[in-house]
N, C-alpha and C positions, 0 to 999 in steps of 0.2 A: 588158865584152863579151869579150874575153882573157878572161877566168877563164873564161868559158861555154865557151867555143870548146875551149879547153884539155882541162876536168872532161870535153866530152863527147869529144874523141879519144881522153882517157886510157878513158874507160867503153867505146869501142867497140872500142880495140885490145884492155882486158883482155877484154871479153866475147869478142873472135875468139881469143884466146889458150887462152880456157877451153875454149871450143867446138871447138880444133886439140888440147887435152890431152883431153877427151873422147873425141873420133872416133878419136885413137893408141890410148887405152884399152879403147875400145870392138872396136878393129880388131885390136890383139894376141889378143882372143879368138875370133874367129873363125877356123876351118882355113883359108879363101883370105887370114889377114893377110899375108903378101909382096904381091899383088898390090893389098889395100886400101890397104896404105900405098904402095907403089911410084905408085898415083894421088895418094895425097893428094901426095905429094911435087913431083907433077908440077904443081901447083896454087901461081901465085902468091904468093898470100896466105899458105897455108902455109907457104911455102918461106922468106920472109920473116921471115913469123915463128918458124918453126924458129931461122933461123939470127940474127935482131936481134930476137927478140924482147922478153929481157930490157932490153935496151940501150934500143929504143924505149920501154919503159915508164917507165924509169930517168927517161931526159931529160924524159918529160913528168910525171911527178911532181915531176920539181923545177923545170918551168915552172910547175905546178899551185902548190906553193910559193911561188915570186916573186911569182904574181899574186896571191897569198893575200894578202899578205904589204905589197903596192903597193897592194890596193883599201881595207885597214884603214885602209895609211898616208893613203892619198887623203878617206877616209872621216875620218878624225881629224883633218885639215887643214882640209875643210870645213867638221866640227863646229865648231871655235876659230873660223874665218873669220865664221861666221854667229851663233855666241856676241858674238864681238866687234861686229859690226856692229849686234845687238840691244842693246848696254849703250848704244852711240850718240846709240838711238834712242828710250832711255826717258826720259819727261819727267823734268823739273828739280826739282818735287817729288812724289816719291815717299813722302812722308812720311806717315807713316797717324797721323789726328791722336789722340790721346785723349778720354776724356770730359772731363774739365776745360778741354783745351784747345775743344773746340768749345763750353763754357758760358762762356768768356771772352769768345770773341768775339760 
């Protein structure tokens, strides 16, 4: 659930990050950019990620990481846990008989 959580804040901060490097790109070419960007600037979100936006991505790729990283390890634990409990559980004879052995008997 952490890794969900994580993958989608990392996807929404790059997608606003993309969409604040767009609109600066976009705004450098028009003749009113001072005032386009002097709005954008004025805008939270922007502003944010102007100034952390690297930094926020950073930390959450490498939560993005950990969790990777925990659900494997979680996932491989369980694996062995439920292997093991299966060998438990299998009868006593397993033994696949041959054909001679079943004309002996």
């Amino acid at each position: 659930m952490l890794l969900v959580i994580a993958g989608t804040c990392f996807g929404l901060t790059a997608i606003a990050y993309g969409v604040m490097a767009s609109a600066y790109a976009k705004a450098s070419e028009d003749p009113d950019a001072e005032t386009i960007l002097a709005e954008f600037e004025q805008h939270p979100l922007y502003r944010t990620l102007d100034n952390h936006g690297v930094t926020i991505m950073l930390i959450e790729l490498v939560m993005l990481a950990i969790f990777t990283v925990a659900a494997i390890g979680l996932d491989t634990s369980r694996d062995k846990r439920h292997v093991a409990k299966s060998d438990q559980i299998k009868p006593n004879d397993d033994h696949i008989m041959t054909e001679q052995e079943t004309q002996c008997e």
